[in-house]
PDB file of N, CA, C and O in Angstrom:
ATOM      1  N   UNK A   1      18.248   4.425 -30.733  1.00  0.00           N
ATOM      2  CA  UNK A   1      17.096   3.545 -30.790  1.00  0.00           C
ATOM      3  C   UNK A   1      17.495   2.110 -30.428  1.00  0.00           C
ATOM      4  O   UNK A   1      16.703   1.406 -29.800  1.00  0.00           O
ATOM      5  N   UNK A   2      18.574   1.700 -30.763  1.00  0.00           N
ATOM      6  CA  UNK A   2      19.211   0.629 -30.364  1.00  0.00           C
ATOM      7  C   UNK A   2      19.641   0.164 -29.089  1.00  0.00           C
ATOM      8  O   UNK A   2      19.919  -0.980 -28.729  1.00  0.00           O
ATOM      9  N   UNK A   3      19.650   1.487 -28.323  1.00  0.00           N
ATOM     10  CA  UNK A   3      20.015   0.996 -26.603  1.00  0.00           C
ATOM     11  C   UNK A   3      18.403   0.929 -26.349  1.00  0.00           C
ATOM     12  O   UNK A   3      18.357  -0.023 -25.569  1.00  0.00           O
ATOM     13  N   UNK A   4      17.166   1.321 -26.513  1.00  0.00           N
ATOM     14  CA  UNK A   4      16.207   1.333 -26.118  1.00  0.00           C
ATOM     15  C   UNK A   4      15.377  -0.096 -26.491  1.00  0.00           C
ATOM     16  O   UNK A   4      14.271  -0.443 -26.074  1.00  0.00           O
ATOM     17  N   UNK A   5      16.448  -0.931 -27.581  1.00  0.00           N
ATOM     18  CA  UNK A   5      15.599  -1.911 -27.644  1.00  0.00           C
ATOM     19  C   UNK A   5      15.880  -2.834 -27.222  1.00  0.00           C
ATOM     20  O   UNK A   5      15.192  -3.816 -26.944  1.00  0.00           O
ATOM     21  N   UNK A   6      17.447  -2.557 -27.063  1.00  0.00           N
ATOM     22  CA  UNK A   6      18.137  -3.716 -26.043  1.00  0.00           C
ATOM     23  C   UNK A   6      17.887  -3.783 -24.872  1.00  0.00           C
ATOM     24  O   UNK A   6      18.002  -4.806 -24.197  1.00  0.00           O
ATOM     25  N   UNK A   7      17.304  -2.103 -24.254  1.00  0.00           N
ATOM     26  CA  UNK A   7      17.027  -2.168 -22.338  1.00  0.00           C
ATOM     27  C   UNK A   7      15.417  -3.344 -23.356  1.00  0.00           C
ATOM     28  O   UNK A   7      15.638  -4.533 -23.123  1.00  0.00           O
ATOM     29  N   UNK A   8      14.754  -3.254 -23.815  1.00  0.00           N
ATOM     30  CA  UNK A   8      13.087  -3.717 -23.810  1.00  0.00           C
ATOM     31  C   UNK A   8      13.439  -5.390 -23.613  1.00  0.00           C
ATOM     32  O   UNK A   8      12.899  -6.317 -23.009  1.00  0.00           O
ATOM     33  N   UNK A   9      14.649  -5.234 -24.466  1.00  0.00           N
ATOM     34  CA  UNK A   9      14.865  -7.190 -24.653  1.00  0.00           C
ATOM     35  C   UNK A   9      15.514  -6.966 -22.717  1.00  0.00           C
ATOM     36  O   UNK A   9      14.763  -7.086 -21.749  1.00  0.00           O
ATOM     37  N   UNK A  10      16.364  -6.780 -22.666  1.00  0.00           N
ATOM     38  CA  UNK A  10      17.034  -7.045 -20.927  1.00  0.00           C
ATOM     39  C   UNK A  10      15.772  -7.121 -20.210  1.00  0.00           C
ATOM     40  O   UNK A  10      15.620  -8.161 -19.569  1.00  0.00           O
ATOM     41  N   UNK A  11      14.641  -6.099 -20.155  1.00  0.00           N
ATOM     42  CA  UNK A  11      13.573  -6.173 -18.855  1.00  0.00           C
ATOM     43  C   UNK A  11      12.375  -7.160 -19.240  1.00  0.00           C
ATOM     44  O   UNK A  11      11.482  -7.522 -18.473  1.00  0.00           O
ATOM     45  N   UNK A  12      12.544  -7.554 -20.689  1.00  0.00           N
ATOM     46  CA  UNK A  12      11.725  -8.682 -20.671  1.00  0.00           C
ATOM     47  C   UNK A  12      12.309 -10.023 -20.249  1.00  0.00           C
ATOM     48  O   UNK A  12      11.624 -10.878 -19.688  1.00  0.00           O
ATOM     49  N   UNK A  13      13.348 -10.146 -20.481  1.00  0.00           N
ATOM     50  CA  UNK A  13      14.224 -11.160 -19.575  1.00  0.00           C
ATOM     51  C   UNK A  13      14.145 -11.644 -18.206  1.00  0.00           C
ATOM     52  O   UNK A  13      13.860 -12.725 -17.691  1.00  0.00           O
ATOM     53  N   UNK A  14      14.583 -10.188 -17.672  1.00  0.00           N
ATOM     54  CA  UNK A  14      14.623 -10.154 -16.525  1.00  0.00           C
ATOM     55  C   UNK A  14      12.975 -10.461 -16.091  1.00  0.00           C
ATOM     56  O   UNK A  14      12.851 -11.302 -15.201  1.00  0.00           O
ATOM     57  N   UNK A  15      11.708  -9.865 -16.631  1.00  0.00           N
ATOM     58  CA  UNK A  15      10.875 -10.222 -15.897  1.00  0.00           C
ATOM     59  C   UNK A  15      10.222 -11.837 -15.789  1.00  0.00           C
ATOM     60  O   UNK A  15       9.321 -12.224 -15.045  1.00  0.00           O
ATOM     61  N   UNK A  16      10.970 -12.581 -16.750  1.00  0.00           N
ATOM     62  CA  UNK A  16      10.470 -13.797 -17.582  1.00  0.00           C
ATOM     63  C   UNK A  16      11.355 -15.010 -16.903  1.00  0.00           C
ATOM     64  O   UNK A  16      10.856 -16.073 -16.534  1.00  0.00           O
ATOM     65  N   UNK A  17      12.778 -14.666 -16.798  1.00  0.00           N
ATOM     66  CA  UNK A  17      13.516 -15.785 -16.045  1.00  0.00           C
ATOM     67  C   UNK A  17      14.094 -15.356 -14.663  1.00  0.00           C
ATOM     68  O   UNK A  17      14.510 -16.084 -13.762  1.00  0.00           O
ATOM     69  N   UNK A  18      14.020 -14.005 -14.717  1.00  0.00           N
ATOM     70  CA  UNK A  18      14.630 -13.693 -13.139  1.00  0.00           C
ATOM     71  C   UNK A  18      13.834 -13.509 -11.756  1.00  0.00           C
ATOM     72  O   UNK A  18      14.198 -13.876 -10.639  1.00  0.00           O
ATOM     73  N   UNK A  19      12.515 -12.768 -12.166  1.00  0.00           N
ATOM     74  CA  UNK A  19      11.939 -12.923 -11.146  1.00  0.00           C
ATOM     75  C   UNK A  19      11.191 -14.174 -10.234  1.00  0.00           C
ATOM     76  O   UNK A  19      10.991 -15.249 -10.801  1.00  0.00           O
ATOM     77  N   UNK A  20      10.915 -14.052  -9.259  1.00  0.00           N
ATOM     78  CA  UNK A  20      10.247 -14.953  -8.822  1.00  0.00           C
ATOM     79  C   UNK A  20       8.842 -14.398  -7.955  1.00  0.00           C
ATOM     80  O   UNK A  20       8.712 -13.913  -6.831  1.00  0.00           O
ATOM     81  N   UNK A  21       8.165 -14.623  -8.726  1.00  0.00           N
ATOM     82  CA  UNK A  21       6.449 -14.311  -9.069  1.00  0.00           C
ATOM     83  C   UNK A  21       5.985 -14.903  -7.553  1.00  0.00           C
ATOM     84  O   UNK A  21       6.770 -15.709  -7.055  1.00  0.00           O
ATOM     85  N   UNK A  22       4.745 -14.556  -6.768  1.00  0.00           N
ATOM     86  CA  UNK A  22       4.762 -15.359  -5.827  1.00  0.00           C
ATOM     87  C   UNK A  22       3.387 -15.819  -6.568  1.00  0.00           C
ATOM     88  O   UNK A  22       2.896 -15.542  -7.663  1.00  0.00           O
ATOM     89  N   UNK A  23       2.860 -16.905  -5.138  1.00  0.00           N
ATOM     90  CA  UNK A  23       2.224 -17.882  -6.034  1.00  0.00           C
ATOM     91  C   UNK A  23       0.750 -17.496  -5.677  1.00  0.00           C
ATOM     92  O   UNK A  23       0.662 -17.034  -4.539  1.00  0.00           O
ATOM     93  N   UNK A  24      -0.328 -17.563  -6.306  1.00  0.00           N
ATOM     94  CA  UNK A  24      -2.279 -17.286  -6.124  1.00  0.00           C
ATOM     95  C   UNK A  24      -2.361 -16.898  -4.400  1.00  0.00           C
ATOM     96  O   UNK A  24      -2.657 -15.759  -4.040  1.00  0.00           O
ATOM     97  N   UNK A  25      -2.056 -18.010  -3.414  1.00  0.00           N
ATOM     98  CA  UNK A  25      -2.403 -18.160  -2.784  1.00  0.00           C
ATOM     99  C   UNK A  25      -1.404 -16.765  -1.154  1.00  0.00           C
ATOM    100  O   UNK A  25      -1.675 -16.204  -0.092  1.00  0.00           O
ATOM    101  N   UNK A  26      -0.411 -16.929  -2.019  1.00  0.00           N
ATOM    102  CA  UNK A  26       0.625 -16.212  -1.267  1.00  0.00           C
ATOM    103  C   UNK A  26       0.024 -14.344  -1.823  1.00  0.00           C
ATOM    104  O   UNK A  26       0.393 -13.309  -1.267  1.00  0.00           O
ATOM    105  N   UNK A  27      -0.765 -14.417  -2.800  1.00  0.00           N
ATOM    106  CA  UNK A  27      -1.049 -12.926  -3.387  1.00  0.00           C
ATOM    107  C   UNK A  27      -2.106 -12.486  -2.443  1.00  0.00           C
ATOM    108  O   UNK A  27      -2.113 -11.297  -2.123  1.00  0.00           O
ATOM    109  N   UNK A  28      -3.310 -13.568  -1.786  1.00  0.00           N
ATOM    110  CA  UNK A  28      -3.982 -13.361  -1.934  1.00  0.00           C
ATOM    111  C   UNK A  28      -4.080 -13.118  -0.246  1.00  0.00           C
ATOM    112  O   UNK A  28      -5.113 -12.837   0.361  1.00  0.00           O
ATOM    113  N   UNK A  29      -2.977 -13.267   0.235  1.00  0.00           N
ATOM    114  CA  UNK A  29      -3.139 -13.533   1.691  1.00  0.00           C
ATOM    115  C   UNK A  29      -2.478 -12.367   1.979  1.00  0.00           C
ATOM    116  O   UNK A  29      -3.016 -11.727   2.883  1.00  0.00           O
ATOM    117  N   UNK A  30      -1.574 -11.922   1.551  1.00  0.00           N
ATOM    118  CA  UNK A  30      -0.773 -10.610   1.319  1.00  0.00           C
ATOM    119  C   UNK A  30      -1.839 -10.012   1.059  1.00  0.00           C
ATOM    120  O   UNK A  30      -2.099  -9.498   2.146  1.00  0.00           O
ATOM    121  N   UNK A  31      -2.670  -9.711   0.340  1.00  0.00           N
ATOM    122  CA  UNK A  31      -3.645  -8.599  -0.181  1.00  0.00           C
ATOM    123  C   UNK A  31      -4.503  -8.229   0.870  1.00  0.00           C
ATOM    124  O   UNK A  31      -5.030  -7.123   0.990  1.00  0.00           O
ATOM    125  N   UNK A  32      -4.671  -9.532   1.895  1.00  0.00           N
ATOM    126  CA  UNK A  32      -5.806  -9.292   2.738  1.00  0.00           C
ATOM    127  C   UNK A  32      -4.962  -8.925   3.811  1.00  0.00           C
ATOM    128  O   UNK A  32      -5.479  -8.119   4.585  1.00  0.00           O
ATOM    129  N   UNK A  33      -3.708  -9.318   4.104  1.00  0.00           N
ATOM    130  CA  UNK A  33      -3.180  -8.298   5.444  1.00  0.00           C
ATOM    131  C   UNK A  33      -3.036  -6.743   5.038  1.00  0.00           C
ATOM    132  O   UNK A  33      -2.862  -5.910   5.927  1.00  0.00           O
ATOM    133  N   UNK A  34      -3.105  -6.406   3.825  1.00  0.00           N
ATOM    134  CA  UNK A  34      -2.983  -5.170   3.163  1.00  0.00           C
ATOM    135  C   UNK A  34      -3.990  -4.348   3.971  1.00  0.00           C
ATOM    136  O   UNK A  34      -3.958  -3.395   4.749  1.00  0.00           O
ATOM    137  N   UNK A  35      -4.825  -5.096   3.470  1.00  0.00           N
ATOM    138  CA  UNK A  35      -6.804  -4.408   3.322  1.00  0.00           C
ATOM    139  C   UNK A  35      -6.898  -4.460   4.931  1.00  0.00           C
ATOM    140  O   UNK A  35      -7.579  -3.547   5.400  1.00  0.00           O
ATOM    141  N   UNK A  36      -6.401  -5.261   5.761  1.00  0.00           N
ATOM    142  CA  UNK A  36      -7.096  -5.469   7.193  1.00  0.00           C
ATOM    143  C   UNK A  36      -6.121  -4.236   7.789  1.00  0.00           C
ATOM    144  O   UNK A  36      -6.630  -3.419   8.556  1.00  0.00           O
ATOM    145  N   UNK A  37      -4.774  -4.131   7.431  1.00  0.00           N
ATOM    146  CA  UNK A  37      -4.092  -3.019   8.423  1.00  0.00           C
ATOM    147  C   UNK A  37      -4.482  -1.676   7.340  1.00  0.00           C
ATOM    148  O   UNK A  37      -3.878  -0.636   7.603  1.00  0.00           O
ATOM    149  N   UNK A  38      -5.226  -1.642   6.421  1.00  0.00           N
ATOM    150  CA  UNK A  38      -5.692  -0.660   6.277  1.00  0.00           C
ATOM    151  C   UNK A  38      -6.559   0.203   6.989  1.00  0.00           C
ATOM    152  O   UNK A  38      -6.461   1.347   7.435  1.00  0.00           O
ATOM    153  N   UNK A  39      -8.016  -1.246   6.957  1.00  0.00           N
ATOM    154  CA  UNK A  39      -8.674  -0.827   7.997  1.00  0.00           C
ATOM    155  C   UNK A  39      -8.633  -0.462   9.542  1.00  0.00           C
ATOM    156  O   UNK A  39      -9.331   0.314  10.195  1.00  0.00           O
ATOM    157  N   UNK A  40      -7.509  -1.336   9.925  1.00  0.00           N
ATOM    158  CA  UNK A  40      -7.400  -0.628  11.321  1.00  0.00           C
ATOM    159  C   UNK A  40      -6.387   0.609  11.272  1.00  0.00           C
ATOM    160  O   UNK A  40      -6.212   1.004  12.425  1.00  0.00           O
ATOM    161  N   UNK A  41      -5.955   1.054  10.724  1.00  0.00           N
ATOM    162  CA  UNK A  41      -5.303   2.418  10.197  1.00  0.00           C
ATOM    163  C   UNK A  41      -6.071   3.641   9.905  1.00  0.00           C
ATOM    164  O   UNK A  41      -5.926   4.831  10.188  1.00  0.00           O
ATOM    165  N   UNK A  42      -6.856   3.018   9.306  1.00  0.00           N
ATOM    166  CA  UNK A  42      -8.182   4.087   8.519  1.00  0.00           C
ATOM    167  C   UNK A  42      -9.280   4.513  10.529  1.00  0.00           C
ATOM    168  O   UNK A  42      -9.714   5.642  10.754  1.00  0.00           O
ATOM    169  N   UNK A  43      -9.426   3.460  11.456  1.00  0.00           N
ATOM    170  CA  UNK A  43     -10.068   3.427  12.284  1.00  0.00           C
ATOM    171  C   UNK A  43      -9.847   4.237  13.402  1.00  0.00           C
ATOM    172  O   UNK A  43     -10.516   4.989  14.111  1.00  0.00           O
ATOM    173  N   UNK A  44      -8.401   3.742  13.313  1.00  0.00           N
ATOM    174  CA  UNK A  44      -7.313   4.634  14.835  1.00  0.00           C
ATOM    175  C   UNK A  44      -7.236   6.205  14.121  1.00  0.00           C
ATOM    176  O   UNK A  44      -7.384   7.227  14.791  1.00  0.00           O
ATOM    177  N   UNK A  45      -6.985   6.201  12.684  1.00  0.00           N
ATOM    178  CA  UNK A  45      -6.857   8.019  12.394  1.00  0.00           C
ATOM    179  C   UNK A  45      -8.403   8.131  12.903  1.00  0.00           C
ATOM    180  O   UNK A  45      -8.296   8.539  14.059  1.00  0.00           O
ATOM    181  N   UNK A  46      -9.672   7.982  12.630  1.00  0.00           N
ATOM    182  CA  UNK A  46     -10.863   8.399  12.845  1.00  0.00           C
ATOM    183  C   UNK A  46     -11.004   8.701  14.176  1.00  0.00           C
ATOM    184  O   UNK A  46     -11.505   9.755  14.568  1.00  0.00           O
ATOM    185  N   UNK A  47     -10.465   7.573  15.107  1.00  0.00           N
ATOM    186  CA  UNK A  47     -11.062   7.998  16.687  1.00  0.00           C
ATOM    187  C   UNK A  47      -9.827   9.082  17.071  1.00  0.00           C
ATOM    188  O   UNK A  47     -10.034   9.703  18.113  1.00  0.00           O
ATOM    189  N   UNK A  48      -8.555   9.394  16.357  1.00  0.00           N
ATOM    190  CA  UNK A  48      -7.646  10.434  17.055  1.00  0.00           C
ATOM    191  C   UNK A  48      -8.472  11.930  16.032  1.00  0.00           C
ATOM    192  O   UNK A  48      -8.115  13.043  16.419  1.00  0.00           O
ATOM    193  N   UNK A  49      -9.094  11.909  15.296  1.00  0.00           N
ATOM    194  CA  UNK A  49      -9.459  12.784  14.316  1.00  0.00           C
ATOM    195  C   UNK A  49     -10.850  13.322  15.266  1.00  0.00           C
ATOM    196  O   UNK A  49     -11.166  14.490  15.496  1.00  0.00           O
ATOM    197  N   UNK A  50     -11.353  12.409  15.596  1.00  0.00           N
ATOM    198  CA  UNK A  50     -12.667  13.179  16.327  1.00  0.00           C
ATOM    199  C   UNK A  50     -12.316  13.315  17.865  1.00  0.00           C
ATOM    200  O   UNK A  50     -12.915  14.143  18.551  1.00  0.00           O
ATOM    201  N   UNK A  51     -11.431  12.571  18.347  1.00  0.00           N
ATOM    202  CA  UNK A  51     -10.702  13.110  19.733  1.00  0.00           C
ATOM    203  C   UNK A  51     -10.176  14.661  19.579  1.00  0.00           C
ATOM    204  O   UNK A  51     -10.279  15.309  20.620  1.00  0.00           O
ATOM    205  N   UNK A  52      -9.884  15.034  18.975  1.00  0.00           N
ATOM    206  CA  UNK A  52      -9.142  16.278  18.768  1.00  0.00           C
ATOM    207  C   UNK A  52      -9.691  17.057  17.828  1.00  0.00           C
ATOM    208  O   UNK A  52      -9.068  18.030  17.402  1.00  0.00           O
ATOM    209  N   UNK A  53     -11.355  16.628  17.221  1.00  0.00           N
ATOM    210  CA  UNK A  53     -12.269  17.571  17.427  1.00  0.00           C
ATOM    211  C   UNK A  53     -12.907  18.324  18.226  1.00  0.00           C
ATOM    212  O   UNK A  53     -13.098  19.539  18.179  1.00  0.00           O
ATOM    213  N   UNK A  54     -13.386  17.192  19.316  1.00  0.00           N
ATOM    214  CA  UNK A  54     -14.133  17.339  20.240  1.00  0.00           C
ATOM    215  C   UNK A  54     -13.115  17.884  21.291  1.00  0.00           C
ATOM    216  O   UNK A  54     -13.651  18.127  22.372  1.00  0.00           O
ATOM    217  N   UNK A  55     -11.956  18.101  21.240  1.00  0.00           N
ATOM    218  CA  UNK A  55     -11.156  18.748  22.268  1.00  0.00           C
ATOM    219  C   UNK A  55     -10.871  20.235  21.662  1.00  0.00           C
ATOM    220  O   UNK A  55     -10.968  21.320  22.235  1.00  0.00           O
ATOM    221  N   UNK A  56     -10.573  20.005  20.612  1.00  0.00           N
ATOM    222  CA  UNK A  56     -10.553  21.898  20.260  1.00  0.00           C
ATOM    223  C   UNK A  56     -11.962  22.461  20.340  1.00  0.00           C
ATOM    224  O   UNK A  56     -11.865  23.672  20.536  1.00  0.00           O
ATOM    225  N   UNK A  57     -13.076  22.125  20.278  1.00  0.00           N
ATOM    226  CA  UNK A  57     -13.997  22.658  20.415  1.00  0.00           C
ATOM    227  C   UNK A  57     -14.583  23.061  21.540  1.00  0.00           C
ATOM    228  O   UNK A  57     -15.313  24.050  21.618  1.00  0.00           O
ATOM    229  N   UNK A  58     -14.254  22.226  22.565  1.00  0.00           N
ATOM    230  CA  UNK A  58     -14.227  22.333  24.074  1.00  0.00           C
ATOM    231  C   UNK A  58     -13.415  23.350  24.658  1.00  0.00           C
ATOM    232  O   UNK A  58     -13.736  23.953  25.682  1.00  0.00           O
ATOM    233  N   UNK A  59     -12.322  23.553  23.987  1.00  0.00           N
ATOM    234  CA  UNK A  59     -11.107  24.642  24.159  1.00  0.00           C
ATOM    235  C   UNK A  59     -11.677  26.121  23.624  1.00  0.00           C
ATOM    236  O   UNK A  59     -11.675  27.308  23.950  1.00  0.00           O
ATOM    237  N   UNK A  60     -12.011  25.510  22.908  1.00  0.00           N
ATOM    238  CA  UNK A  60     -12.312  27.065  21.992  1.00  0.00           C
ATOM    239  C   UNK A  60     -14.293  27.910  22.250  1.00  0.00           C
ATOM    240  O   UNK A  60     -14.718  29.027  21.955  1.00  0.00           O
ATOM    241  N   UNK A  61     -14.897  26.841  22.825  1.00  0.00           N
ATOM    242  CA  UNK A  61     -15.945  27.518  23.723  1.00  0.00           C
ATOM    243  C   UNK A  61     -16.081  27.985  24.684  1.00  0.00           C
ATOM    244  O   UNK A  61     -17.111  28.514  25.103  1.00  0.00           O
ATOM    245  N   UNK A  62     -14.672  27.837  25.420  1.00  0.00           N
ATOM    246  CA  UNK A  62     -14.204  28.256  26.747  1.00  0.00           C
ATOM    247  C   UNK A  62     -14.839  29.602  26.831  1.00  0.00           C
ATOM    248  O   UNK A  62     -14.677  30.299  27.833  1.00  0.00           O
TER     249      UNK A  62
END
């Protein structure tokens, strides 16, 4: 029980003086390149997803 309370004290440490947190503005700009190459990720699978609908189906009515 004693190593488990010493890791709790070490990672509260560590999260309190070691890390370096970024700042509101740096979160928030990061979040939105997140969300934007999501969306164009989410866009390009859709047009290769219905490209290669519309091609097996063409194939397969042959």
């Amino acid at each position: 029980m004693r190593k488990f309370i010493n890791y709790l004290k070490e990672c509260y440490v560590e999260l309190t003086k070691k890390v370096a947190w970024p700042t509101w503005s740096k979160l928030q700009s990061s979040a939105l390149l997140v969300i934007v190459a999501t969306i164009i990720l989410s866009i390009a699978l859709f047009i290769i997803d219905f490209t290669f609908e519309h091609l097996m189906t063409a194939i397969y009515t042959l």
